[in-house]
C-alpha positions in Angstrom: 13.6 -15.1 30.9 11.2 -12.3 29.9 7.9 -13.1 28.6 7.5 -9.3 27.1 7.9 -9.0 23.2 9.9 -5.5 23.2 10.2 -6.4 19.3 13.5 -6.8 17.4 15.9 -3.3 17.0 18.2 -2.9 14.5 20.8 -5.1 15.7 18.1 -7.9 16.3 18.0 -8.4 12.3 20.8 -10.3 10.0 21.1 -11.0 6.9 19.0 -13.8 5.5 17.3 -14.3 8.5 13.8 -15.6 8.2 11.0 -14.3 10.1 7.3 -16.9 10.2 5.0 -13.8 11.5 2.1 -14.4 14.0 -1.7 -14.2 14.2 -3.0 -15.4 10.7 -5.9 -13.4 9.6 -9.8 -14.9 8.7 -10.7 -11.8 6.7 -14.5 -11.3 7.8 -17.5 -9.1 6.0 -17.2 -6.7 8.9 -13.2 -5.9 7.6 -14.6 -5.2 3.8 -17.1 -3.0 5.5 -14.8 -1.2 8.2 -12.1 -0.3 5.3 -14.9 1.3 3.5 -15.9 3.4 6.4 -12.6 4.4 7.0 -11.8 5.0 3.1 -14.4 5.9 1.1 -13.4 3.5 -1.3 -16.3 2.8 -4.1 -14.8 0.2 -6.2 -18.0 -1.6 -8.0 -16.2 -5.1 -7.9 -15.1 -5.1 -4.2 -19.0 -3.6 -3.3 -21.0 -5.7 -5.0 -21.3 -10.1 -5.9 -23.5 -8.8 -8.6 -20.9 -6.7 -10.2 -18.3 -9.4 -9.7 -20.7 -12.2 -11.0 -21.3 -10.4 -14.4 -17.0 -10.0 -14.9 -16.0 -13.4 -14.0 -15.9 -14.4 -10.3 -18.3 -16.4 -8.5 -18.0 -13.7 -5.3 -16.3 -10.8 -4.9 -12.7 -10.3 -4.2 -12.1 -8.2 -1.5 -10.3 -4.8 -2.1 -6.1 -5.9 -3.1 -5.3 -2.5 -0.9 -7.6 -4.0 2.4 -5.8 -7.3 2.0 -2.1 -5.8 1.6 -2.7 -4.0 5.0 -4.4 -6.8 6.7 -1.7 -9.2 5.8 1.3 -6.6 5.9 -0.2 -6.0 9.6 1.2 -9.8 10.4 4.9 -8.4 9.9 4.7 -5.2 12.4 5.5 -6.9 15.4 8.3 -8.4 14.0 10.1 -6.3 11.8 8.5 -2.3 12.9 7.1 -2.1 16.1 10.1 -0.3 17.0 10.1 1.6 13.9 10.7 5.4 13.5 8.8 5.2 10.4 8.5 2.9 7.3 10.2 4.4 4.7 9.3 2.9 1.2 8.3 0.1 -0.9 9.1 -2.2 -4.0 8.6 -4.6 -6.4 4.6 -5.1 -4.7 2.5 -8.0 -6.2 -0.6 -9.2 -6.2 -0.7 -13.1 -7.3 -4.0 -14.3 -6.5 -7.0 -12.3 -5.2 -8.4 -12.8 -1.4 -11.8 -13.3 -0.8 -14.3 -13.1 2.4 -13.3 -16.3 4.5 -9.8 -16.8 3.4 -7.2 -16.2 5.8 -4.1 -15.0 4.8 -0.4 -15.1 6.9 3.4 -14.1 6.5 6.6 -14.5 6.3 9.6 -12.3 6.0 13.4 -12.5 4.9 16.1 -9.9 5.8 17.7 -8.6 2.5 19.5 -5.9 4.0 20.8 -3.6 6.5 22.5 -0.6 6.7 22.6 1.6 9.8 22.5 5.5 10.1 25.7 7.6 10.2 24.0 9.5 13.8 24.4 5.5 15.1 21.1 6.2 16.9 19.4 3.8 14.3 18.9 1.8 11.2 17.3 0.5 8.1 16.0 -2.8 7.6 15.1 -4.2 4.2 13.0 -7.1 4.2 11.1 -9.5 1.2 7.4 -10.3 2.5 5.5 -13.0 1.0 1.8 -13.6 2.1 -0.3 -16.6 1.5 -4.1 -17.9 1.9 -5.1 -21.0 3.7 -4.0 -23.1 0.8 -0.3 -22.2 0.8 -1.7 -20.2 -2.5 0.8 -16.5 -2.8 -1.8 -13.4 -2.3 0.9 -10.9 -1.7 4.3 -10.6 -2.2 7.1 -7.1 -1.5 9.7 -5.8 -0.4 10.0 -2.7 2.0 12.3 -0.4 4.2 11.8 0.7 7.5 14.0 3.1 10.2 14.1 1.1 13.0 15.8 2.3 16.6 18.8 1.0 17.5 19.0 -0.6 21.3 22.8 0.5 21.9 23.2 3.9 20.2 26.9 4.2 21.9 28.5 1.2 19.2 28.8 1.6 15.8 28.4 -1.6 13.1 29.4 0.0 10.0 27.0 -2.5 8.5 25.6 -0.7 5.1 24.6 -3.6 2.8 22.0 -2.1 0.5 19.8 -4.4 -1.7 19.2 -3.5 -5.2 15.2 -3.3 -6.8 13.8 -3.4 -9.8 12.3 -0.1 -11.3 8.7 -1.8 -11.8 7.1 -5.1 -10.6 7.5 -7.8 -13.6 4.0 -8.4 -15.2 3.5 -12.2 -15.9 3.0 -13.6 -19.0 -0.7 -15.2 -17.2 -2.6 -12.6 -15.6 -4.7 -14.1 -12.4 -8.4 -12.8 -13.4 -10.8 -14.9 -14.9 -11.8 -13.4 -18.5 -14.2 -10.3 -17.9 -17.7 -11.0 -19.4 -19.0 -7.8 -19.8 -18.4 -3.9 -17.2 -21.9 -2.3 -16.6 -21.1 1.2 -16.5 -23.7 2.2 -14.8 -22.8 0.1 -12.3 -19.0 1.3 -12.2 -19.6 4.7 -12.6 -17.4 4.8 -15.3 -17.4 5.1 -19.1 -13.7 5.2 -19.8 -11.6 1.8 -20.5 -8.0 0.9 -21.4 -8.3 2.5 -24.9 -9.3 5.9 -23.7 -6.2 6.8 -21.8 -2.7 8.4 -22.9 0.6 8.2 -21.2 1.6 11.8 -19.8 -2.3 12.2 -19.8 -3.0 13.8 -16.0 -6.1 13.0 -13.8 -6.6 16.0 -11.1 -9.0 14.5 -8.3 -11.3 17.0 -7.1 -12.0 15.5 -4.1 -10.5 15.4 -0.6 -10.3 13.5 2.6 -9.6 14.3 5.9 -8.6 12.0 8.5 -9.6 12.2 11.9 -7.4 10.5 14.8 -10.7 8.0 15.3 -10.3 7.3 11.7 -6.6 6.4 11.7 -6.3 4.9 15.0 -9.5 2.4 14.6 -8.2 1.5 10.8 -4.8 0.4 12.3 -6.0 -1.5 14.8 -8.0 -3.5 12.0 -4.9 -3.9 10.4 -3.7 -5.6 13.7 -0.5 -3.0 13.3 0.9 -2.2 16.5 3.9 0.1 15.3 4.6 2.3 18.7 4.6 5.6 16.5 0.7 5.0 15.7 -0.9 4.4 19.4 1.8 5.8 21.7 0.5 9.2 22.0 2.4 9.8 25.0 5.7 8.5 23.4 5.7 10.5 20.8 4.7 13.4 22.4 8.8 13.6 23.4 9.5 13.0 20.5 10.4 15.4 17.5 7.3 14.7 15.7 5.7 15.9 18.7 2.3 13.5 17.9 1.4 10.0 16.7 2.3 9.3 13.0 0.1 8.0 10.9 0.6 4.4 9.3 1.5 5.2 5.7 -0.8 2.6 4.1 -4.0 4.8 5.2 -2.7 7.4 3.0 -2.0 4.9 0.2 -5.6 3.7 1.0 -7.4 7.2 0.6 -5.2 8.3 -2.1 -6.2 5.2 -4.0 -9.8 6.2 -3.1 -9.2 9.5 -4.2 -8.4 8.2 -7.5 -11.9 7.0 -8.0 -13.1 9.5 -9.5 -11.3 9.0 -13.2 -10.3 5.7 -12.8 -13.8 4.1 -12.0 -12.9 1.0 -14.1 -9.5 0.3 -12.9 -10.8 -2.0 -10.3 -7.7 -4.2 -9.3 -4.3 -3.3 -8.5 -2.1 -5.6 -10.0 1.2 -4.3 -8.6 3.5 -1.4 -6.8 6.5 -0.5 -8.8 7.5 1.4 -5.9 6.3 4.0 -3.1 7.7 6.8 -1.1 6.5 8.2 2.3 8.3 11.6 1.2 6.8 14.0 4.4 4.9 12.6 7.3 0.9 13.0 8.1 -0.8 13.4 11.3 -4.7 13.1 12.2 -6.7 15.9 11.0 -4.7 16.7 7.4 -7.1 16.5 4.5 -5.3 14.5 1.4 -6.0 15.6 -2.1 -4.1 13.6 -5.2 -3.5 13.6 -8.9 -2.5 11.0 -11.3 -0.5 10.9 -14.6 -0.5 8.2 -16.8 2.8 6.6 -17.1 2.4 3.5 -19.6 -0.3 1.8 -21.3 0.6 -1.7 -21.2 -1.3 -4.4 -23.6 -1.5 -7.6 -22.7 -2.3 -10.8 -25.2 -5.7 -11.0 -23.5 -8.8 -8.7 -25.5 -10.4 -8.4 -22.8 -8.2 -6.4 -20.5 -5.2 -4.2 -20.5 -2.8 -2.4 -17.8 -2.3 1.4 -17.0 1.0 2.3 -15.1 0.1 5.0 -12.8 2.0 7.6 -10.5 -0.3 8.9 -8.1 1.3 12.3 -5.3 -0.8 12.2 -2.5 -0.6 16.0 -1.2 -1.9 17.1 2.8 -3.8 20.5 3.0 -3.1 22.3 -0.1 -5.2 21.3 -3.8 -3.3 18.7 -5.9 -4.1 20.9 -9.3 -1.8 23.7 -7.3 1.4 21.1 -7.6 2.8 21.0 -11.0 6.0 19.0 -9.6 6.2 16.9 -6.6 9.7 17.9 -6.4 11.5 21.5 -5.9 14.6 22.6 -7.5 16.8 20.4 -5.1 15.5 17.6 -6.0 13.6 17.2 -3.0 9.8 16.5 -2.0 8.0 19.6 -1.5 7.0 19.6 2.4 3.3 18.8 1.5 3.6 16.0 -0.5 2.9 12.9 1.2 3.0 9.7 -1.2 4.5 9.0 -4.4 3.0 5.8 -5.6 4.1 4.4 -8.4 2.0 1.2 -9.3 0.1 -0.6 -12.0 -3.4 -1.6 -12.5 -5.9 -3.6 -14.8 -8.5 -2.2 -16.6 -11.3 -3.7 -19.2 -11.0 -3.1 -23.0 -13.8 -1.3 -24.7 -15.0 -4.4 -25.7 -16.3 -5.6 -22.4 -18.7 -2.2 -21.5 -22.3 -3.4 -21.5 
C-alpha cells in the first residue's frame, strides 16, 4: 500500500461522507503579524490589547479573515489539493472569536456532487465546521470547489446540487461582549452604524499589488497546499499558463482595501456568499468598492450590523466599474470577488 497522499478526486467524495482534517493549528503572535505584512490590514481591535481592552475584551481577538484561512487551510488536503479552483462560498459564520494561543481544527461533510458535462471533472460541495481547543464553534461554511476527475473516460451522471440560503442567519445573541466606549482616534474612524445608508457606495482609493513572494509565503501560512498555488511547473501546461492565486488573499486585501471607509467595522460577523468570478495571478494590483446593502439593528444599543457587497477589481480603478456585470449577465473579465457579507459596527453611542 502507498504511503503518498495524492488527495481525494472527484470520485473519492460521496454523499454524507465525513472528513476529520489534519494538523490543528496553535495560532502564534508571529501569524497576526505575518497576515499583516502580507495584507495591509489596519483594523484597531486586531492591532492593539489597548483598543480591545477599552471595547470589551480582555485581549485582542485575532483578525476573523486570518482565522478563516488558517482554519479553512486544515480542509485543502482533503477536499482541494486536487482542485482546479475553488469556486464559491455560503452561509460563512463566525460564532466565537479566536485569540493568540487558541488552536483551532476541522471537519468537513460532503453535501453534494455534481460532475461536469466535459467528464474531465467535478464539483464538490462540502459544510465546514471549525472549532478551538475547547470543542467551542469559531467557524462554520459551506463552499464549492472544481476538483479533477481520476478517470476522465466514465461518466457518473451524478448532479446532486445542494440548496443555500441567500444570507447567513444572524442570531438572536451576538458573541461580543458589550462595547465600552470606540476611540476614534485610535480607529481612524468617525463614522458608526447610524451614519450609513443602504445603496450608499464606498469607492476605495487605494490599491494593492501582490507579488508572487506575497502570495506564495501567505499560503503557506495558511498551511494550503492546493497544487494550483505552488506547482509552477504544473501549471505552466496548463491553460492558465501560471500558478493561481488562493482566492482568500484576495478576500483578504479586498477586505483591507475597505479600510478606508469602514474604519469601525472591525469584526466580520458573517459571508452571505462569495464568487471567484475571473482568476488572479501574482503581480495584479486589486482596487474595490463597496455598496451598502442593509442596515441591520439589533436589540443591543451598543452595536448594529451593515450588509455589505464588496467587487474586488485587478488592474483597472474600482470608481471606473459602475456594474460588475455586462449585458449578458456575466462578470466583467476584471472583476475578481464578489463578496457579499455582513459586519458589526458600534452605535454612535459608544465613540469616545
Amino acid at each position: 500500500m502507498s504511503k503518498i497522499n495524492v488527495g481525494n478526486f472527484f470520485e473519492d467524495f460521496s454523499i454524507g461522507q465525513k472528513i476529520v482534517h489534519p494538523l490543528p493549528r496553535t495560532v502564534s503572535e508571529g501569524d497576526v503579524s505575518l497576515y499583516i505584512a502580507f495584507t495591509g490590514s489596519r483594523f484597531a481591535l486586531h492591532s492593539s490589547d489597548v483598543v480591545a481592552q477599552e471595547m470589551g475584551y480582555e485581549k485582542r481577538p485575532i483578525d476573523d479573515t486570518l482565522m478563516f484561512h488558517l482554519t479553512f487551510g486544515k480542509s485543502v488536503q482533503d477536499i482541494s489539493l486536487n482542485a482546479i479552483a475553488n469556486l464559491g462560498y455560503a452561509e460563512i459564520a463566525f460564532p466565537n472569536p479566536v485569540f493568540i494561543g487558541d488552536t483551532v481544527s476541522m471537519t468537513s461533510t460532503v453535501i453534494g456532487l455534481k460532475e461536469n458535462s466535459n467528464g474531465k471533472s467535478g464539483v464538490v460541495y462540502v459544510h465546514s465546521i471549525g472549532v478551538n481547543q475547547n470543542g467551542e464553534e469559531v467557524l462554520n461554511f459551506k463552499r464549492w470547489v472544481m476538483v479533477h476527475k481520476k478517470d476522465k473516460e466514465t461518466l457518473t451522471g451524478i448532479k446532486e446540487i445542494p440548496t443555500f440560503s441567500e444570507s447567513t442567519p444572524i442570531l438572536d445573541e451576538i458573541n461580543l461582549p458589550e462595547i465600552k466606549c470606540v476611540d476614534t482616534d485610535a480607529t481612524g474612524g468617525k463614522f458608526f452604524f447610524e451614519d450609513y445608508e443602504v445603496g450608499e457606495r464606498l469607492n476605495h482609493p487605494e490599491g494593492i499589488t501582490i507579488d508572487n513572494s506575497d502570495h506564495t509565503l501567505a499560503t503557506k501560512l495558511y498551511q494550503n497546499n492546493a497544487k494550483v498555488h505552488f506547482n509552477d511547473h504544473m501549471m505552466k501546461s496548463t491553460p492558465m499558463g501560471e500558478r493561481l492565486m488562493y482566492g482568500g488573499i484576495v478576500i483578504s486585501i479586498a477586505r483591507a482595501i475597505s479600510f478606508n471607509g469602514l474604519q469601525n467595522a472591525q469584526w466580520m460577523y458573517a459571508i452571505n456568499s462569495g464568487a471567484h468570478s475571473n482568476p488572479t495571478y501574482a503581480g495584479d494590483t486589486i482596487y474595490a468598492y463597496t455598496e451598502v446593502i442593509d442596515t441591520i439593528d439589533t436589540k443591543r444599543d451598543d452595536i448594529g450590523l451593515l450588509r455589505l457587497r464588496t467587487i474586488a477589481v485587478k488592474n483597472q480603478k474600482s470608481f471606473e466599474i459602475i456594474n460588475p456585470k455586462g449585458d449578458d449577465g456575466k462578470y466583467l473579465p476584471n472583476v475578481v470577488l464578489d463578496l457579499d457579507y455582513t459586519v458589526v459596527i458600534p452605535k454612535k453611542k459608544t465613540a469616545k
